[in-house]
N, C-alpha and C positions, 0 to 999 in steps of 0.2 A: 210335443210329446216328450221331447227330451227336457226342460224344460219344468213339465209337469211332474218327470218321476225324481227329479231332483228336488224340487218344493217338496214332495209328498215325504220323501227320506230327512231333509233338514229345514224343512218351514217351518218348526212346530216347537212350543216352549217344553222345558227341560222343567217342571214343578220340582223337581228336585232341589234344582236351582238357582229357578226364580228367573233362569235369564235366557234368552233368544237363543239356541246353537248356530243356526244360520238362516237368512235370507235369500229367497232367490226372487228378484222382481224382472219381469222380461216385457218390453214391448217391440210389435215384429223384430227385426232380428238384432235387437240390442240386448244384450242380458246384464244386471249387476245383481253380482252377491256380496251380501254383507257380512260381514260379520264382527265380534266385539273382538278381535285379536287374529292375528293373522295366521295361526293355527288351524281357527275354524271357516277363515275364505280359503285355505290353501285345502280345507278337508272337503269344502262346499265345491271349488274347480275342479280337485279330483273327479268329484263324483259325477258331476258335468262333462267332463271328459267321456268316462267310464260310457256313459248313456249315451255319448256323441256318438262314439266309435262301433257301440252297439248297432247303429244303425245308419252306418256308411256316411258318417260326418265327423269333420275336421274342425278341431279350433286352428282360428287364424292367428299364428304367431306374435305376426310385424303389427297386426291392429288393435290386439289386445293386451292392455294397459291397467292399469291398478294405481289403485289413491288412498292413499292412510290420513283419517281425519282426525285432525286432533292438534290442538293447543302447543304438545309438548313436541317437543324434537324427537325424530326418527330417522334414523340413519341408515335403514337397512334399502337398500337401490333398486331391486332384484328380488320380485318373486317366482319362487322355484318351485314348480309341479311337477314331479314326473319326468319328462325330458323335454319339460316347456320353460321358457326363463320370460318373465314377462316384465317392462317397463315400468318404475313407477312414473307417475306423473305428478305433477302439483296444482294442476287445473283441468279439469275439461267440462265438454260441453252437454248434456241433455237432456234433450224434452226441450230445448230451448231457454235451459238453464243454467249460469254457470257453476261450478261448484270445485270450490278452492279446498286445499289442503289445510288449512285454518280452523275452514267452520264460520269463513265470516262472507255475508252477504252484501257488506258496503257495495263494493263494485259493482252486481248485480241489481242493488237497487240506484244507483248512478244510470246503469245503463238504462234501463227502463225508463225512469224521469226523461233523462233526454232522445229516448225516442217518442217519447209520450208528447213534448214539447216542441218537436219538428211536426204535431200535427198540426198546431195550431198557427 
């Protein structure tokens, strides 16, 4: 529910634009929002918040984390919502997939190969 009323406000193209405002992709209880600058994940969290508290739900602090993807350097440590300060990270893991700060899936496909290879 919560969730859905945050997709329904920012899942949708901006024609103006031409480009994405934000993302919200969720499976049980993992959620990630996208978005092309950190302006529009920090406006996409708010609003996830908003609709959390709405209806007697907590974001979890200590477990949620943030990753900025991309080529170029980025220095900013610290994403700030509200009175949430959340982690970045340079890797994590889901769906059983890893996903680097980069954009580059060598490793991932490494991994695979040699478990693929321990079947045989």
């Amino acid at each position: 529910m919560v969730v859905r009323k945050t997709q329904k406000k920012y899942g949708v193209v901006n024609l103006e634009e031409n480009r994405r405002q934000c993302v919200v992709l969720a499976y049980v209880d993992d959620i990630i929002i996208l978005g092309s600058d950190s302006q529009e994940v920090r406006t996409g969290t708010k609003e996830l918040i908003i609709n959390s508290k709405n209806i007697g739900l907590q974001i979890n602090k200590v477990k949620t984390k943030y990753i900025v993807i991309s080529r170029r350097e980025n220095h900013e440590e610290n994403l700030e919502v509200d009175n949430y300060k959340f982690e970045r990270v340079h890797h994590f893991k889901y769906l059983d997939v890893t996903i680097n700060s980069k954009n580059n899936n060598h490793d991932e496909i490494k991994t695979r190969l040699t478990a693929a290879n321990k079947c045989y």
